[in-house]
N, C-alpha and C positions, 0 to 999 in steps of 0.2 A: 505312565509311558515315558519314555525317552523322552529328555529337550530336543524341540528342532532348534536346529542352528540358524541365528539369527539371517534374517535377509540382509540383502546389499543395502534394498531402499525402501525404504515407507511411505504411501505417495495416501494424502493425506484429504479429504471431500467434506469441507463444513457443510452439511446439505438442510436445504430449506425450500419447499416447492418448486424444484429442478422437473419435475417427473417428463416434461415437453424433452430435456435437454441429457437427462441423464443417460439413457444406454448410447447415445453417443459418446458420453465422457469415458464413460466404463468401455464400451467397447474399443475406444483407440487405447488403451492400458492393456487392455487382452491381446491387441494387435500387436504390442513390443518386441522387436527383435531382442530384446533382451527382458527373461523372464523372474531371475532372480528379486522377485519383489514381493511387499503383499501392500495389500488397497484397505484402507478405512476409512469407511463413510460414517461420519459423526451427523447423524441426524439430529435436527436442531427443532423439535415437533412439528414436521410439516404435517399441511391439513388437506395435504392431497397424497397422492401414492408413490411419492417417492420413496421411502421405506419397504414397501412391497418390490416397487422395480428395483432396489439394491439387495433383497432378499432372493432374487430369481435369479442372480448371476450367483449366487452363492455355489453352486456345480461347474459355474463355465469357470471357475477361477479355484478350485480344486483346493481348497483345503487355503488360499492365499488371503480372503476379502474377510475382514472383520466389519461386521456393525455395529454401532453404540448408539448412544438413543442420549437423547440430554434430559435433565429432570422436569425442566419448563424449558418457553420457548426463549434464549436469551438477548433475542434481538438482532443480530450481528453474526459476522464470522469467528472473532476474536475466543470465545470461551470454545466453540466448538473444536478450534484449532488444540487450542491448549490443549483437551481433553485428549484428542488423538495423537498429539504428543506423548504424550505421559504415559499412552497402553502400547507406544509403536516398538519395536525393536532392530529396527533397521540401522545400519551404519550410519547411512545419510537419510536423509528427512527432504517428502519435495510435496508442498500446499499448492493442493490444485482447485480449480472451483470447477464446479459440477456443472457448469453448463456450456464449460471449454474443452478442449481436446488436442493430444500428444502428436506430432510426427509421428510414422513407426520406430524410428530410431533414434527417440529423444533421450529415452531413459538410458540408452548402450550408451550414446556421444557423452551426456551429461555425466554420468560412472567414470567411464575410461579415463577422461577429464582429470577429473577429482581425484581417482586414483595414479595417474601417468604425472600432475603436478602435485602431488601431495595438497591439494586445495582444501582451506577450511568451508568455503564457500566457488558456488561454479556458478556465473552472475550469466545471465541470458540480455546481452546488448538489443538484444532486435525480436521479433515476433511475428506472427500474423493475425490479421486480425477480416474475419469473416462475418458475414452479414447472419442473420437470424438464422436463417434456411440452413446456415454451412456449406454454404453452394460455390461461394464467390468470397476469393481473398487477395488481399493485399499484404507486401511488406511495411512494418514498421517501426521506425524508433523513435526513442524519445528527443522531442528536441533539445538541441544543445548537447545534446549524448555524446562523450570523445570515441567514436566508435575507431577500431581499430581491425587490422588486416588479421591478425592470427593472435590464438590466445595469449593474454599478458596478465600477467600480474598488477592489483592498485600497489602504489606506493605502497612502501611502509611507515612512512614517516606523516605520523598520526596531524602533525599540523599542516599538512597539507593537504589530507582527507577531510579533516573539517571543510577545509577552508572549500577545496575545489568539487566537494560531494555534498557536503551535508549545506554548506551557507550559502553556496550558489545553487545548489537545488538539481544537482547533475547528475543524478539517479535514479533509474524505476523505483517505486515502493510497493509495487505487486508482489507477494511471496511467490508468486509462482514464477516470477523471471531467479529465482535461487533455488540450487540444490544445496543444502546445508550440511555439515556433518551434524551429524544427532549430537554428540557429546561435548561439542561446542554451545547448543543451544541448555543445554538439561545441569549441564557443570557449570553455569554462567549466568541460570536463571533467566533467559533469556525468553519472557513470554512475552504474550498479548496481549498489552490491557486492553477493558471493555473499555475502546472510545472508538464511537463509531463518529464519521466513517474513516478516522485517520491512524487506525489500528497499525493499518500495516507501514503507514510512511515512522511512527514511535519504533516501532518492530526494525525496522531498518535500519534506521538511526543508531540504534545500540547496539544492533548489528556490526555495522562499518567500522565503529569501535569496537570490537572484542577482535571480529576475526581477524585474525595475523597474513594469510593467504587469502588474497580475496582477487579473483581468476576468472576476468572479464574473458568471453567468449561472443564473437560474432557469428552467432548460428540463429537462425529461427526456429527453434524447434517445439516451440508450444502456437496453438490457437486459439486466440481470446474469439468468444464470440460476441455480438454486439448484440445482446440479447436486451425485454424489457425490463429482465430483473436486475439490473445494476442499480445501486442506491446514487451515484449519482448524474445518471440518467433520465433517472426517473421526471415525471414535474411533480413539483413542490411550490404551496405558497409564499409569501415573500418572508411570512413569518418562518415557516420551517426552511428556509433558505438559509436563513442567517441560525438556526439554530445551527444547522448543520455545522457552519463552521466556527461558531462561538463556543457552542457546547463542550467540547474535546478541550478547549484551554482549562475549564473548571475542574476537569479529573486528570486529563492528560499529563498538563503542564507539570503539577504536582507528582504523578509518577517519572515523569521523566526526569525531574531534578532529582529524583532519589536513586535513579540509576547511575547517573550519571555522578554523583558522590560515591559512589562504589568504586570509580575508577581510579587509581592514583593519578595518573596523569593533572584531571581535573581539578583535585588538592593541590597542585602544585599550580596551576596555570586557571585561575578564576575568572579572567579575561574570557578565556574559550569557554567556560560552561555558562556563563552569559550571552554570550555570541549566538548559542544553541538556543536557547531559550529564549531569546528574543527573534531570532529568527523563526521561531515558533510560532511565537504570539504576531508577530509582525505579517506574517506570511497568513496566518485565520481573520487577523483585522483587515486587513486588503482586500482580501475573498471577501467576506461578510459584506464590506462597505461595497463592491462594486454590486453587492446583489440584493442593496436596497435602497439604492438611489431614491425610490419613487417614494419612501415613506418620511415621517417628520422625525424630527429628536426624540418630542413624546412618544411616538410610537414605538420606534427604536428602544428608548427606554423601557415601553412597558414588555417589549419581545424580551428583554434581558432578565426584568423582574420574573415574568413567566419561566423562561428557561432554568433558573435559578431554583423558582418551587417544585418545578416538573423533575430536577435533577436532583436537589437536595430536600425537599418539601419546606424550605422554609426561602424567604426575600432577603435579599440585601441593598438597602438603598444606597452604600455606599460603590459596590460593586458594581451597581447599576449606574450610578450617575457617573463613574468612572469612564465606564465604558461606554456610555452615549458622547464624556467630552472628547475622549479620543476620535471616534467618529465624527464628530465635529468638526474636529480640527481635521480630520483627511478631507472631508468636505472641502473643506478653507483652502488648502492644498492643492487640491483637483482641479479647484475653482480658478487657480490664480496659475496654475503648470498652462491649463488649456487657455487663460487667456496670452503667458507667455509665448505658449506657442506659435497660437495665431499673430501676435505681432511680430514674430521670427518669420513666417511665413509670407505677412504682408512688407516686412521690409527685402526680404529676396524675393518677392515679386519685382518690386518697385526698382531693385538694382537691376534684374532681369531686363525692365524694358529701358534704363537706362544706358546699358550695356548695347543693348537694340539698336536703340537712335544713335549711339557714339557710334557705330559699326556703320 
């Protein structure tokens, strides 16, 4: 048969036990005033029927919804995304998660966009975000976010996007706040690593560096929902707490210095590809430490030696003991900030009532 001609957009569903959440997601896609798209849901073995409920819309969506199926279950979003990258065909590329939902006119705004600014990327400032039901929403943005009145252009001038994006931390990392061109991602290599859960804040990062057009928009047109299944919603013990945010530096770290040597810029300017990467690691020791106050050093250390064999099957005493003295030392830190504080506090007291009586 004939090629079809590629869609505009390929709007892309890592799915894993959605099935409570999916025909809603699917169904506000069907509802787009703009139709020119097709839908792949990258099933990741769920063990409930999400798979079936993405196989029933296969007639409401006429020839548009591709499903894939992954070979084992891979834990994460990250490989699912990949995947439906790789089989999508669409101009632009937009990662949605399956248990959220589009405006009706998110995909037409986010298009016109991209094509009326020739944008590599069409960045979503603001959102909403809805309670479980989808009944009840609110406006949101990220704090510290430069939101702005009408669409704009980031700089171009790559040391200023570090500096006021990537090291001050002044950016969503949800894929689905971007509509991306496909051939910026696929010509540039530009995937997922499997690190969960900070796949997509890596994804971004190398992002902000490659695209040339990067075309902030203050529209709300997607709906996070505030569902159980978010990973880090979830409860976790104190152990898997800090795995959470330790973990990602052992695989992470190391793919993202290798990206980031890709770039010339970086050859030239090693200063900044330091910057990155310790803002990396600086930004997961912080996290980590404030979310195991309650345990000792031993302990600490023995959560790193675990994580270590769980991640690579083998220990590292030296990695381990590394990273328990850093911890250590934010302790010492924390310790000596909050008693600074409090004598900041108790000496403007004391001017306070001084101030008082002289009055």
């Amino acid at each position: 048969p004939p090629r079809q001609p590629c869609p505009a957009v390929s709007v892309i569903f890592p799915t894993y036990n959605v099935s409570k959440y999916l025909p809603d997601c699917l169904n506000s896609v069907l509802a787009q005033t703009f139709q020119d798209f097709e839908a792949i849901v990258v099933d990741d073995c769920s063990t409930d029927n999400s798979k079936g409920i993405a196989e029933s819309f296969l007639e409401k969506f006429g020839g548009r919804l591709k499903i894939l199926s992954m070979e084992k279950n891979s834990g994460g979003a990250a490989l699912p995304r990949n995947k439906g990258l790789h089989f999508s065909r669409g101009e632009y590329i937009f990662f949605m998660d399956p248990d959220d939902m589009l405006t009706p006119n998110a995909l037409e705004e986010m298009y016109n966009l991209a094509k009326d600014f020739d944008a590599d990327v069409v960045y979503l400032q603001m959102h909403y975000e809805s309670n479980e039901a989808g009944t009840e929403f609110r406006l949101k943005v990220r704090p510290g976010e430069y939101t702005m009145n009408q669409p704009q252009f980031e700089t171009y001038d790559l040391v200023e996007r570090i500096h006021r994006r990537i090291l001050e931390d002044r950016i969503q990392p949800e894929p689905w706040t971007k509509l991306v061109r496909r051939d910026l991602l696929t010509e540039n290599e530009i995937f997922f690593y499997h690190v969960r859960p900070f796949d997509d804040t890596l994804w971004t990062c190398i992002l902000l560096l490659y695209a040339k057009k990067w075309l902030h928009v203050p529209r709300p047109l997607y709906i996070q929902r505030m569902s159980a299944n978010s990973i880090m919603r979830s409860e976790k013990t104190v152990q898997q707490k800090v795995e959470t945010f330790i973990s990602p530096l052992f695989i992470g770290l190391e793919n993202l210095d290798k990206d980031l040597k890709r770039i010339d810029f970086f050859r030239h300017n090693p200063d900044y590809h330091y910057a990155i990467l310790e803002r990396f690691v600086r930004g997961h020791f912080n996290a980590a430490f404030n979310e195991n106050l309650q345990i000792s050093p031993s302990e600490f250390y023995a959560t790193i030696q675990w994580i270590l064999e769980k991640t690579f099957g083998k220990q590292n005493a030296l990695i381990s003991a590394m990273c328990t003295y850093i911890n250590v030392q934010q302790r010492i830190y924390a310790s000596r900030q909050q008693q600074f504080d409090a004598s900041v506090a108790q000496a403007q007291k004391r001017i306070a009532e001084l101030e008082a009586r002289l009055k």
